[in-house]
Phi, psi and omega in degrees: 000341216247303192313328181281286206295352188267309178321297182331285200311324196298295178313315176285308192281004179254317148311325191278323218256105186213173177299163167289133194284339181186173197186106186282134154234148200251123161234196191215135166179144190281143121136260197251132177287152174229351155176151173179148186316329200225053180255037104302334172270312181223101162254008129208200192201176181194139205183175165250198217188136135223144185237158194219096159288112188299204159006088198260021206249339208261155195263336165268117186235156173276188187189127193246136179255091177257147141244139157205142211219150171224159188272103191269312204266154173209147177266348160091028182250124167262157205237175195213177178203096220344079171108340183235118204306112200271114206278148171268171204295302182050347120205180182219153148225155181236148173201097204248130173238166170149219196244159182209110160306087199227108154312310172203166216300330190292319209231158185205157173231134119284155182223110165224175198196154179143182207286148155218118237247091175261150184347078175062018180238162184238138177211162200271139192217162169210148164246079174318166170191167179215093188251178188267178153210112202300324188228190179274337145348293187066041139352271155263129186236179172219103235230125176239125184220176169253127159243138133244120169240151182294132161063031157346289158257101180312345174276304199281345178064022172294141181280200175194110175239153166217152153278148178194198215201142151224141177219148200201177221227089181315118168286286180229000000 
């Protein structure tokens, strides 16, 4: 009997005991429009970020990508589309799920995709990346990306991209 209850006991606690299931990070990042019907009303931006990788013991991992960035600068030109008024951007937030690549300990690629919230419209966006880790800790990273989101202006079917940098700090 003492032997059944020290397994038992032996067995919950070797259960209990497992890696951490996911590891977040909060940045902060800038950035640069490369094109958009109205890039001249926001050519950049600047916002946070956090991000969450799932399975962290795996070199493919899943992954949610939330942003939300505001448009500081305008040149104050309204741009029009015969006769009806093209809103410039003033902020985007994202909310991107999808895969994370990390070859070595140092470096990770990601790919996420999903709705992006433009002056009140939901439009589909995706974002490639190429990130950093300062140490083998992975402590602080550095993230260099792409966004594109589709179809932006509903008459021109123009999309709206951008490039940025981000760096961030691991919560948990």
């Amino acid at each position: 009997m003492p032997i059944t209850v020290l397994c038992c006991l032996s067995m919950t606690v070797a259960l209990g005991q497992s890696s951490k299931k996911s590891v977040g990070y909060l940045s902060a990042e800038y950035n640069k429009t490369l094109y958009d019907r109205t890039v001249g009303n926001n050519p950049w931006g600047v916002g946070l970020g956090f991000q969450t990788f799932f399975n962290n013991n795996r070199k493919v991992k899943a992954t949610v990508d939330l942003t939300a960035d505001i448009y500081l600068e305008d040149d104050k030109v309204l741009r029009t589309n015969d006769t009806i008024p093209v809103a410039d951007l003033g902020g985007m937030a994202n909310l991107f799920a999808g895969v994370s690549y990390q070859p070595i300990k140092m470096m990770y690629l990601s790919f996420v995709a999903g709705p992006s919230f433009i002056s009140g419209t939901t439009l589909f966006g995706l974002k490639p990346s190429l990130g950093f880790y300062f140490s083998s800790a992975q402590r602080c990273t550095f993230k260099i990306y792409f966004i594109n989101v589709f179809n932006r202006d509903k008459i021109t079917k123009q999309d709206f991209g951008t490039v940025g940098f981000s760096f961030g700090a691991k919560i948990f």
